[in-house]
PASEBA-1860 file (N, C-alpha, C; in nm, 3 decimals):
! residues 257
1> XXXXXXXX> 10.040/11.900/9.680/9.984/11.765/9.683/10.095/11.663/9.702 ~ 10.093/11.583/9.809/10.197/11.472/9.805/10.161/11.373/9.719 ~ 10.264/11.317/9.697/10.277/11.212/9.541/10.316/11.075/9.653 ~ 10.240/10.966/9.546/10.292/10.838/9.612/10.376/10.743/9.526 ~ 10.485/10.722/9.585/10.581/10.643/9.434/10.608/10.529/9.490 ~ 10.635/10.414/9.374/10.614/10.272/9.352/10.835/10.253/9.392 ~ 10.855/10.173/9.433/11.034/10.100/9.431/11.045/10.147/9.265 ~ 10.959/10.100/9.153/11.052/10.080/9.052/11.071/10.190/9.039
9> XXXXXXXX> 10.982/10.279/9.005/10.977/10.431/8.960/11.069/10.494/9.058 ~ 11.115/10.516/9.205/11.168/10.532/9.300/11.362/10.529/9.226 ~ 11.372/10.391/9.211/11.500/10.354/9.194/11.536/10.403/9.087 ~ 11.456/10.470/8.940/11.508/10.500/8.810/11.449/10.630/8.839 ~ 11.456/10.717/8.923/11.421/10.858/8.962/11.497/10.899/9.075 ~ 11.586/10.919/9.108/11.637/10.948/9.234/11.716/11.046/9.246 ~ 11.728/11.109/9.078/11.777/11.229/9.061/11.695/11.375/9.148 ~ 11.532/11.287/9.099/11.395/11.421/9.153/11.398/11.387/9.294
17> XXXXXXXX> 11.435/11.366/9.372/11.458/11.368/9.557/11.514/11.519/9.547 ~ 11.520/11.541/9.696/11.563/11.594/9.780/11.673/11.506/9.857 ~ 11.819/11.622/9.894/11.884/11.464/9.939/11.839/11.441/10.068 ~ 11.722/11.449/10.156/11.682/11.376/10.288/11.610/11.278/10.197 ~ 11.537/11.278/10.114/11.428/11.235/10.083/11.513/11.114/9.999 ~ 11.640/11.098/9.971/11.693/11.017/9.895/11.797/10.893/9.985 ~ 11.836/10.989/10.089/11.900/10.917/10.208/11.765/10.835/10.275 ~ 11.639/10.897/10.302/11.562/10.812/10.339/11.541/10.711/10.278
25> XXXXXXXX> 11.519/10.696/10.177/11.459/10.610/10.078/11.562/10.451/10.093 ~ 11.681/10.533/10.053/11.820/10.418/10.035/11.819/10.354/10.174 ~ 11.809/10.435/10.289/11.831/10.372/10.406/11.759/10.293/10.429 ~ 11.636/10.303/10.385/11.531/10.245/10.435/11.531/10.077/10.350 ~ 11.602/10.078/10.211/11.606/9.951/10.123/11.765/9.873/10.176 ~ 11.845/9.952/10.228/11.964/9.916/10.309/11.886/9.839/10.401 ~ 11.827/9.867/10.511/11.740/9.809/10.637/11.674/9.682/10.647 ~ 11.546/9.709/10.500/11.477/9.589/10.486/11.493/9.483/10.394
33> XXXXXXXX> 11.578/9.535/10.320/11.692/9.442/10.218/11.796/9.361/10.229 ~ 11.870/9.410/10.390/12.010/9.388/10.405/12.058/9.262/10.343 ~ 12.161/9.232/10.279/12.217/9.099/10.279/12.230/8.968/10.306 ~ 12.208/9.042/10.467/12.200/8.861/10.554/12.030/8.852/10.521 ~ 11.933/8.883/10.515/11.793/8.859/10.531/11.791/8.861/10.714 ~ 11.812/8.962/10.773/11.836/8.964/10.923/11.666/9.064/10.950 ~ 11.654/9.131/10.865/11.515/9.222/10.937/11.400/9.120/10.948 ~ 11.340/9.175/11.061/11.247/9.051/11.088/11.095/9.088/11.031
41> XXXXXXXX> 11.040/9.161/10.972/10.946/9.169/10.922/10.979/9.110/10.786 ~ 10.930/8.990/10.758/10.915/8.894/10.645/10.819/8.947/10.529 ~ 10.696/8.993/10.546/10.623/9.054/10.422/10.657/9.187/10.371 ~ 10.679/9.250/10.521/10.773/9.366/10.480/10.876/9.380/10.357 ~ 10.965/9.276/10.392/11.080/9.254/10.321/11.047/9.205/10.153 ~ 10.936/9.125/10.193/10.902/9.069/10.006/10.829/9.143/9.950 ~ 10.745/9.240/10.057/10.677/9.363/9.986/10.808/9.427/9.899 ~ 10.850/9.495/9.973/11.007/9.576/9.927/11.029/9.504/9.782
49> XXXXXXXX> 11.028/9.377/9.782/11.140/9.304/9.671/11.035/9.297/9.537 ~ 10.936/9.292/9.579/10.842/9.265/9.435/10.746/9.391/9.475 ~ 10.772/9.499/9.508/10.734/9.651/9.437/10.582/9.631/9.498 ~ 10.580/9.553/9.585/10.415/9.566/9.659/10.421/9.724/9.709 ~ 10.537/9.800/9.801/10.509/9.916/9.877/10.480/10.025/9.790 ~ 10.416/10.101/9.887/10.417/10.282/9.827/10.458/10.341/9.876 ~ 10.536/10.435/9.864/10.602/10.537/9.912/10.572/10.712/9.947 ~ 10.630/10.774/10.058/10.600/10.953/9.998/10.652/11.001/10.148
57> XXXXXXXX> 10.639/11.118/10.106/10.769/11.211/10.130/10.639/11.294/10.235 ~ 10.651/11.348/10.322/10.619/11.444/10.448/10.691/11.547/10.492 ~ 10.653/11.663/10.549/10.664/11.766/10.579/10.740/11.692/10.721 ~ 10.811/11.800/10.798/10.836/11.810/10.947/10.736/11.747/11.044 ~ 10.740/11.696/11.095/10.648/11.652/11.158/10.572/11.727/11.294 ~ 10.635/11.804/11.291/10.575/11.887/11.410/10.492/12.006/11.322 ~ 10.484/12.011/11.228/10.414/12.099/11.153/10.273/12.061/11.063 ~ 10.184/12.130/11.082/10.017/12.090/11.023/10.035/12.053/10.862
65> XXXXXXXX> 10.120/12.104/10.820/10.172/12.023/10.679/10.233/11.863/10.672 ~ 10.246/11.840/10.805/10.271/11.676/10.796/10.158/11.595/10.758 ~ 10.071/11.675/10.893/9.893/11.579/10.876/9.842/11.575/10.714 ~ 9.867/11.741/10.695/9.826/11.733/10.521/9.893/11.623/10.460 ~ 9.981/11.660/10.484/10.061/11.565/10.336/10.069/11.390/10.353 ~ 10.002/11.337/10.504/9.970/11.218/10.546/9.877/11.174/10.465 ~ 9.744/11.291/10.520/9.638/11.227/10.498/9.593/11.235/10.314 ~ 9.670/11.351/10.247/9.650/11.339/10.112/9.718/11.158/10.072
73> XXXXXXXX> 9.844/11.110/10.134/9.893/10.977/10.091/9.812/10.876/10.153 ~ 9.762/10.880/10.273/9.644/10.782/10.284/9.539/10.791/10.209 ~ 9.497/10.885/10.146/9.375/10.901/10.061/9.434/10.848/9.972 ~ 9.528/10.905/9.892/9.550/10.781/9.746/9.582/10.649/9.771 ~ 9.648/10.651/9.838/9.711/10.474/9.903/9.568/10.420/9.886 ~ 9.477/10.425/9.984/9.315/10.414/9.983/9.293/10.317/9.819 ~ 9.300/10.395/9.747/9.232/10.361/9.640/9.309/10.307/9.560 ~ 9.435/10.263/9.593/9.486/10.151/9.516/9.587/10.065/9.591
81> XXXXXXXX> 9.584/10.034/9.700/9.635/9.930/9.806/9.650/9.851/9.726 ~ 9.492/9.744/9.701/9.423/9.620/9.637/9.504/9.617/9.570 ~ 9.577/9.676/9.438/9.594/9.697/9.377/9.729/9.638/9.310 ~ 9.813/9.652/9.438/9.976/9.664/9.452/10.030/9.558/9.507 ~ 9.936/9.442/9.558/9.993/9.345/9.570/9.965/9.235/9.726 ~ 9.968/9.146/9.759/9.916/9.102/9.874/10.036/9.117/9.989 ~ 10.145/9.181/9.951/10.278/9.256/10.075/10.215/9.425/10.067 ~ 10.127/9.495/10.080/10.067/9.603/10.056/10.131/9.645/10.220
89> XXXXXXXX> 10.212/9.793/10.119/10.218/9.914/10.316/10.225/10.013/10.239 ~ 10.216/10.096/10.291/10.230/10.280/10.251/10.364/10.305/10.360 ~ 10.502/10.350/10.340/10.572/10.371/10.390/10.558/10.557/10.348 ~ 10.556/10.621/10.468/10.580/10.793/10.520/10.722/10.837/10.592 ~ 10.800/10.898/10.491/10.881/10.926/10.573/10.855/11.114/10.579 ~ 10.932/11.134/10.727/10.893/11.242/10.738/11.022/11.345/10.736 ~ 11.049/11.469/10.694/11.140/11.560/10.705/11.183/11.561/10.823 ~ 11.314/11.524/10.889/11.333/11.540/11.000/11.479/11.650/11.090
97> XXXXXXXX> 11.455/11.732/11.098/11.557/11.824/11.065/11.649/11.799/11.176 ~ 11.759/11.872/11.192/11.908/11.814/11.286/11.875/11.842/11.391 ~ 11.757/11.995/11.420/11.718/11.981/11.563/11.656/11.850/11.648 ~ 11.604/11.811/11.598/11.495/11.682/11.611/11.591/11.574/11.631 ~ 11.680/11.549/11.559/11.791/11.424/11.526/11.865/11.465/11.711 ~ 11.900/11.611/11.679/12.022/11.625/11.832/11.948/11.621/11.898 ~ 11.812/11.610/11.942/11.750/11.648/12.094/11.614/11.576/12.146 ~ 11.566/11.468/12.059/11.422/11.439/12.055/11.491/11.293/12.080
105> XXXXXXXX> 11.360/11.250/12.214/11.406/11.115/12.285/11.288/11.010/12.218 ~ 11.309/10.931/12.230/11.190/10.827/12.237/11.095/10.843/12.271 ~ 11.045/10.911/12.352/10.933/10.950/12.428/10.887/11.065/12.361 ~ 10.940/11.141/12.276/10.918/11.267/12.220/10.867/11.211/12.064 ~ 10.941/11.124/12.046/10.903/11.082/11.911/10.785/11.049/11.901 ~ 10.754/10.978/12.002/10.588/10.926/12.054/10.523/11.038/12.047 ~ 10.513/11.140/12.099/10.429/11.230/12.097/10.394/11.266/11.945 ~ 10.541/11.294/11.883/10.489/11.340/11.778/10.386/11.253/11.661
113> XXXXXXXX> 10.430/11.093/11.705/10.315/11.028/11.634/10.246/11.000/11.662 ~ 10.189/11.013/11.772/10.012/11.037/11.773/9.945/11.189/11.772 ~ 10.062/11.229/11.756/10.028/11.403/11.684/9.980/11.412/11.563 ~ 10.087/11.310/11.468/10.071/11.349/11.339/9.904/11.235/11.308 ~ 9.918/11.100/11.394/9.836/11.045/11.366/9.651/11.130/11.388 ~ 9.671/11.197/11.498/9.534/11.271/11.527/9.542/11.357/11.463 ~ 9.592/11.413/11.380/9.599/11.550/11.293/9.528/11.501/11.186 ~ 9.610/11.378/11.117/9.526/11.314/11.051/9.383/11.335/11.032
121> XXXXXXXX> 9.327/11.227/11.156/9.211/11.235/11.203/9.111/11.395/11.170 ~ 9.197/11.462/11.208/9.114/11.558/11.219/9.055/11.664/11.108 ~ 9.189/11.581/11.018/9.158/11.636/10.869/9.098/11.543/10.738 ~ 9.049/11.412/10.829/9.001/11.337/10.773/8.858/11.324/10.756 ~ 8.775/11.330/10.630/8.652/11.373/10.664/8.508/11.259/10.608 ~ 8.604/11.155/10.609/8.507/11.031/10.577/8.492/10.965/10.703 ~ 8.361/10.883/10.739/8.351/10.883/10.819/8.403/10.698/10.888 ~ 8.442/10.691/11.020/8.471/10.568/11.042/8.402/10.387/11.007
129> XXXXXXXX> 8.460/10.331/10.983/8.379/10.234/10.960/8.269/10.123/11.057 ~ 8.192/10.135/11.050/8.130/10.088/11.130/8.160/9.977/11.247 ~ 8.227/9.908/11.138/8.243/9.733/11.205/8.380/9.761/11.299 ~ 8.471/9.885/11.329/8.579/9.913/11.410/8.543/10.015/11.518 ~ 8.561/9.979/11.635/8.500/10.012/11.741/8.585/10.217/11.772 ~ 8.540/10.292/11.827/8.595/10.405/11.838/8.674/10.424/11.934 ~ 8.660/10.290/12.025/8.736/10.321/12.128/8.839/10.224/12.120 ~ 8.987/10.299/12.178/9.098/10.246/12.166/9.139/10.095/12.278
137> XXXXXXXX> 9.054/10.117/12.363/9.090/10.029/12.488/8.986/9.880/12.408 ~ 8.961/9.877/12.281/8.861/9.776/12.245/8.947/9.705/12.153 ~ 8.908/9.516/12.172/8.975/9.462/12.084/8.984/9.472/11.972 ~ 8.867/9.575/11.876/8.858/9.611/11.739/8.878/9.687/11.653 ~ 8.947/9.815/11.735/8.979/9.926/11.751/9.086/9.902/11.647 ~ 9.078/9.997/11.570/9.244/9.974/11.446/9.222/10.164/11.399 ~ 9.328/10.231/11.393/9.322/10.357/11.302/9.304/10.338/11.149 ~ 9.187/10.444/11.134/9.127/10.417/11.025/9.160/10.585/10.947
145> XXXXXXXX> 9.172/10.614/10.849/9.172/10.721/10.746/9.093/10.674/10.566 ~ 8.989/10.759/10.575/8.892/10.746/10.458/8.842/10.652/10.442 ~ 8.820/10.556/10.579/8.688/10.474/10.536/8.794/10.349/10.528 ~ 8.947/10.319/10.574/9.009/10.221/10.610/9.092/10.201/10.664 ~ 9.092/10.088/10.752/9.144/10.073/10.897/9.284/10.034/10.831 ~ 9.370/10.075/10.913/9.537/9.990/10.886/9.563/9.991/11.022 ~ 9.702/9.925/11.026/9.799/9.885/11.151/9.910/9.961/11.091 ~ 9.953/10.051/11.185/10.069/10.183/11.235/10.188/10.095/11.281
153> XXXXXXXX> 10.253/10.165/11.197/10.404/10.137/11.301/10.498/10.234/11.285 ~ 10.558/10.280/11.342/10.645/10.377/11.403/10.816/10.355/11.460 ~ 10.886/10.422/11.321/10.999/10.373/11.333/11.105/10.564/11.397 ~ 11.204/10.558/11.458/11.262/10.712/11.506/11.401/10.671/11.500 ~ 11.465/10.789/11.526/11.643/10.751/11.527/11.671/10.796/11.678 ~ 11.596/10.802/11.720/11.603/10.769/11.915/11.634/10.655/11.932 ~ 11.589/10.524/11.908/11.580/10.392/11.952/11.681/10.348/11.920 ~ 11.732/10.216/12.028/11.867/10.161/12.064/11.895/10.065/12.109
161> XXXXXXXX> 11.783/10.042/12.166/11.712/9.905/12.229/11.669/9.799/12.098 ~ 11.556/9.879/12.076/11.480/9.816/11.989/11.538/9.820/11.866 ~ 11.616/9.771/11.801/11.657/9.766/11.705/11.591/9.783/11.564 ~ 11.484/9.699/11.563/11.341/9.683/11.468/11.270/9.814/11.479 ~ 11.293/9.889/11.541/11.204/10.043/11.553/11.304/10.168/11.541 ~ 11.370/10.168/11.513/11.499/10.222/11.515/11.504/10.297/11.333 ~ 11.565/10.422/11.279/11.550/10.445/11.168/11.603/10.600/11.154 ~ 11.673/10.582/11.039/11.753/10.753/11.089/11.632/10.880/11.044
169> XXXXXXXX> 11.498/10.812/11.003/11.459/10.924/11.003/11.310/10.865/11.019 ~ 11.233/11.030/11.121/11.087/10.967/11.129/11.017/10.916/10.999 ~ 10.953/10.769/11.046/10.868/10.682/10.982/10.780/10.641/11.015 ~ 10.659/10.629/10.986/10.530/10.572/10.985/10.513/10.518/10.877 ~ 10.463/10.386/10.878/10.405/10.267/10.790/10.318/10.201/10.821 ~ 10.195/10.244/10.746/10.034/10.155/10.683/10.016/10.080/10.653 ~ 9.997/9.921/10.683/9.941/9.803/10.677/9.819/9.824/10.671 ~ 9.736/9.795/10.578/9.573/9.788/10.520/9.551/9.642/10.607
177> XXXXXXXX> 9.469/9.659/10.664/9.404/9.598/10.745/9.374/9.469/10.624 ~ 9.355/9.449/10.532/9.330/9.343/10.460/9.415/9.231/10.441 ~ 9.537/9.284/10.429/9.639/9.194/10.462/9.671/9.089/10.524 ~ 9.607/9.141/10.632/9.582/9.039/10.764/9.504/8.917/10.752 ~ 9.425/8.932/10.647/9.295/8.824/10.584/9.373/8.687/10.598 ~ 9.530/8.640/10.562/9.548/8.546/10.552/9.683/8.505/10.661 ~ 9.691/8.613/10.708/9.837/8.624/10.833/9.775/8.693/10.950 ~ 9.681/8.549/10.978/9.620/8.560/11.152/9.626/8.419/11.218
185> XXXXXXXX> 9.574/8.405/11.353/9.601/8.298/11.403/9.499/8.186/11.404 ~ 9.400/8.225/11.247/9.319/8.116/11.253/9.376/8.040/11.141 ~ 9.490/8.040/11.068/9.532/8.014/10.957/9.678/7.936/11.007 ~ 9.717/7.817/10.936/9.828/7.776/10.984/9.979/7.863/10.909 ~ 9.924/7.918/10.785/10.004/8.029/10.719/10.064/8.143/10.838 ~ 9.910/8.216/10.883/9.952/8.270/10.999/10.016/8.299/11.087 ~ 9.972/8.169/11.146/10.049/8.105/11.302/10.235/8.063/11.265 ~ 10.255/8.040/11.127/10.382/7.989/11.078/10.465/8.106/11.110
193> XXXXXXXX> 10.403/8.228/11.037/10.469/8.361/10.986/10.497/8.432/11.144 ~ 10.415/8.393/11.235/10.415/8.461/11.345/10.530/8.443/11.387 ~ 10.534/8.279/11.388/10.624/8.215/11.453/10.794/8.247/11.367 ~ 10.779/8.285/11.276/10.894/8.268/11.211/10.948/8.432/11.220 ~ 10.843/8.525/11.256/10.874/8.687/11.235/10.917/8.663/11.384 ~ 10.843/8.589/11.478/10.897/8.692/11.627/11.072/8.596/11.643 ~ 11.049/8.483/11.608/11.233/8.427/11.587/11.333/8.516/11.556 ~ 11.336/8.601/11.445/11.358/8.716/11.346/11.374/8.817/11.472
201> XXXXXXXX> 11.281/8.873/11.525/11.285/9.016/11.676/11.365/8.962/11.695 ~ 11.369/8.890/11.789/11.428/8.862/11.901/11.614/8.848/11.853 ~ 11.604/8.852/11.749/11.745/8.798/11.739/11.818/8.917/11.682 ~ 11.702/9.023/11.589/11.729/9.133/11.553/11.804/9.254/11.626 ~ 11.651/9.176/11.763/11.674/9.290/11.881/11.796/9.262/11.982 ~ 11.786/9.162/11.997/11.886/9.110/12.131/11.807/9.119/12.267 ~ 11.662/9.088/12.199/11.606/9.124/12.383/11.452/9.021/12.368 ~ 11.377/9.019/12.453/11.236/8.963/12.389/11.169/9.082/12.344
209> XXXXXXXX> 11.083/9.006/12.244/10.950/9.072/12.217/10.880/9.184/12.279 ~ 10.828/9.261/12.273/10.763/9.367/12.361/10.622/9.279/12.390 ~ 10.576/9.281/12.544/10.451/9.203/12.533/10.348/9.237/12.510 ~ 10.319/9.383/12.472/10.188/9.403/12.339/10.193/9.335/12.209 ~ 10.281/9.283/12.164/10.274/9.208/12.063/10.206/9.116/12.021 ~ 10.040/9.134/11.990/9.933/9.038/11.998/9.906/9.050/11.851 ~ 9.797/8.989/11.830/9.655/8.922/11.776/9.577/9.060/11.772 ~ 9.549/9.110/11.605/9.465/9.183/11.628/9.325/9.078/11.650
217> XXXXXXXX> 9.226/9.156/11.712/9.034/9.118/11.754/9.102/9.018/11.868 ~ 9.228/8.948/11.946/9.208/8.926/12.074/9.124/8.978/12.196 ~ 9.071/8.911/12.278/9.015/8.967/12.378/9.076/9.079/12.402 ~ 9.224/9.046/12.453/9.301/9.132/12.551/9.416/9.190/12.436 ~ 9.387/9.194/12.374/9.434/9.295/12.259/9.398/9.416/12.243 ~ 9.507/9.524/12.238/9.510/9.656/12.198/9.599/9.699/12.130 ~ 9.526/9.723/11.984/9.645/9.779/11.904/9.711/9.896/11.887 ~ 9.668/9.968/12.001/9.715/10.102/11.947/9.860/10.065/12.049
225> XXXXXXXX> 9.871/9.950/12.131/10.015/9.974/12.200/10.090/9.881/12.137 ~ 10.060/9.833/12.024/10.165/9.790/11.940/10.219/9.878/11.780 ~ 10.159/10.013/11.802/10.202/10.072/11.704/10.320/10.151/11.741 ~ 10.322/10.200/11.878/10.474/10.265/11.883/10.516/10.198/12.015 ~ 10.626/10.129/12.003/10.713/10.073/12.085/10.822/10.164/12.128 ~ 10.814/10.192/12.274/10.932/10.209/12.357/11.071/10.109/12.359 ~ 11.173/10.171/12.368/11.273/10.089/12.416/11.274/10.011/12.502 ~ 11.161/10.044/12.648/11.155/9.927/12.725/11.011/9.880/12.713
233> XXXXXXXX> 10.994/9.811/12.791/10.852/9.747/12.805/10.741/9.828/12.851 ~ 10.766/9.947/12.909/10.681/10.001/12.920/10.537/10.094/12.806 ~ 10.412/10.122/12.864/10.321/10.174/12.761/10.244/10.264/12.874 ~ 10.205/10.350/12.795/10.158/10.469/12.828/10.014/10.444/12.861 ~ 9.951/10.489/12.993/9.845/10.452/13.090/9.723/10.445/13.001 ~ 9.716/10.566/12.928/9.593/10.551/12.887/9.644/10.580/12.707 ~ 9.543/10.582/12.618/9.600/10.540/12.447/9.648/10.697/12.420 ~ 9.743/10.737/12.333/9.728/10.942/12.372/9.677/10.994/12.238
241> XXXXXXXX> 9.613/10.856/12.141/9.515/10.925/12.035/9.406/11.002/12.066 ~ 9.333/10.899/12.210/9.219/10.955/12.270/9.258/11.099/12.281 ~ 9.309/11.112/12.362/9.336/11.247/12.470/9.369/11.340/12.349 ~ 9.458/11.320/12.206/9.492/11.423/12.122/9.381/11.460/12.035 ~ 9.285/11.356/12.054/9.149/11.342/11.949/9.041/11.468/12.058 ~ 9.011/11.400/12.163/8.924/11.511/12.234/9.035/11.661/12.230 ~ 9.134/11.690/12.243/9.187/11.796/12.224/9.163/11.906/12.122 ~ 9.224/11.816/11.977/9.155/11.851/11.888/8.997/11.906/11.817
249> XXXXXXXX> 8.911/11.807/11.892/8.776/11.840/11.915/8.696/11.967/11.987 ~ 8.760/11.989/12.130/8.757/12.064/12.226/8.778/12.183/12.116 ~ 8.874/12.217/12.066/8.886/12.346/11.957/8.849/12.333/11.845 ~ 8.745/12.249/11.787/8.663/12.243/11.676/8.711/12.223/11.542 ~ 8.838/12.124/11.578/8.888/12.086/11.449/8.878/11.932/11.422 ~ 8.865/11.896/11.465/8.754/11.725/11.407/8.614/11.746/11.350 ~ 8.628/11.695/11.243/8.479/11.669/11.221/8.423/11.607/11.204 ~ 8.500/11.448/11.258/8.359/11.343/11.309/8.459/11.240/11.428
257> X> 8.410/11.135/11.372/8.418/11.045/11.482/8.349/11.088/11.637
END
């Protein structure tokens, strides 16, 4: 069973790691902590500082023990998000072994997260929520596990470009879609934070913005191409949850959606 742990408990336990699992952890409060206040995710960062995040530890990622050990931490995350604070994420880091580190590109990393993300799926057995559309090419469309939608993001130690996506070890991080309740663009809070996070990229990165970088429920919004960012601007033709979801299906391991 994967366990989900809180910063405080994290920082006065670090004896019970594994040392990947301890290098992840540190690196990861090195990153969104740094000194200067240079990372550009702003709630991110105050999540981190006042113990809003949750944490947990994953299998290899190329292995069906990742999806397990995902979807057991989205299931608890689930039921106490609310709970933890209005900076709420589930940070996943995943085992990432030296093969993977010496030989896996950006483009590979991608694969593997909408691998691990449809695996998920497929071992997920509550059913989608109504009010979020199934299809990815739709402005409403958000990945959902047990009955709640979050926003994905996807960090690898491929990236070089992107500075902000960049991470010595595979990461995926869960934003509960609720969050968003008060950091959208109908809110001048919102529109502030927007404005003040993409200042933050750009300066992080040394480049612009990637231009999927929208508005979730925009017309011309699709979120599934703002969950894993390439080094360049480019995005992949069609979404490759779809295609890993009917895959999965095709051999009778989904059981809904």
């Amino acid at each position: 069973m994967a366990d989900l742990y809180a910063k405080d408990w994290l920082d006065t336990h670090m004896n019970t790691l594994t040392p990947w699992q301890e290098d992840a952890y540190r690196q990861f409060g090195n990153m969104i902590a740094d000194s200067g206040n240079t990372y550009p995710c702003i709630p991110g960062r105050q999540g981190f500082l006042t113990n809003n995040l949750r944490f947990g530890f994953a299998a290899d990622p190329r292995s069906e023990q990742a999806a397990i050990d995902a979807v057991e931490l989205l299931q608890a995350y689930g039921r106490c998000s609310r709970e933890t604070g209005k900076f709420a994420s589930l940070v996943i880091f995943f085992h990432t072994p030296a093969d993977i580190l010496n030989s896996f590109s950006v483009e590979d990393y991608e694969g593997l997260f909408w691998s691990v993300l449809s695996g998920v799926s497929a071992k997920d057995e509550a059913p989608w929520p109504e009010h979020i559309s199934k299809d990815p090419s739709h402005h409403s469309w958000e990945f959902c596990c047990d009955g709640h939608p979050y926003f994905s993001f996807c960090g690898t130690p491929a990236h070089v470009v992107r500075k902000s996506r960049m991470f010595p070890h595979f990461l995926i991080a869960f934003q509960p879609r609720w969050v968003f309740e008060e950091i959208n663009d109908s809110t001048p809070f919102g529109r502030n934070m927007k404005k003040r996070i993409r200042q933050k990229l750009e300066a992080y990165d040394s480049i612009p913005a990637h231009p999927s970088l929208k508005w979730y429920g925009q017309e011309d919004n699709q979120e599934w191409k703002q969950y894993f960012l390439r080094d360049d601007e480019s995005v992949p033709s069609k979404c490759p949850y779809t295609f890993m979801k009917n895959k999965l299906k095709a051999v009778g391991m989904l059981f809904h959606k």
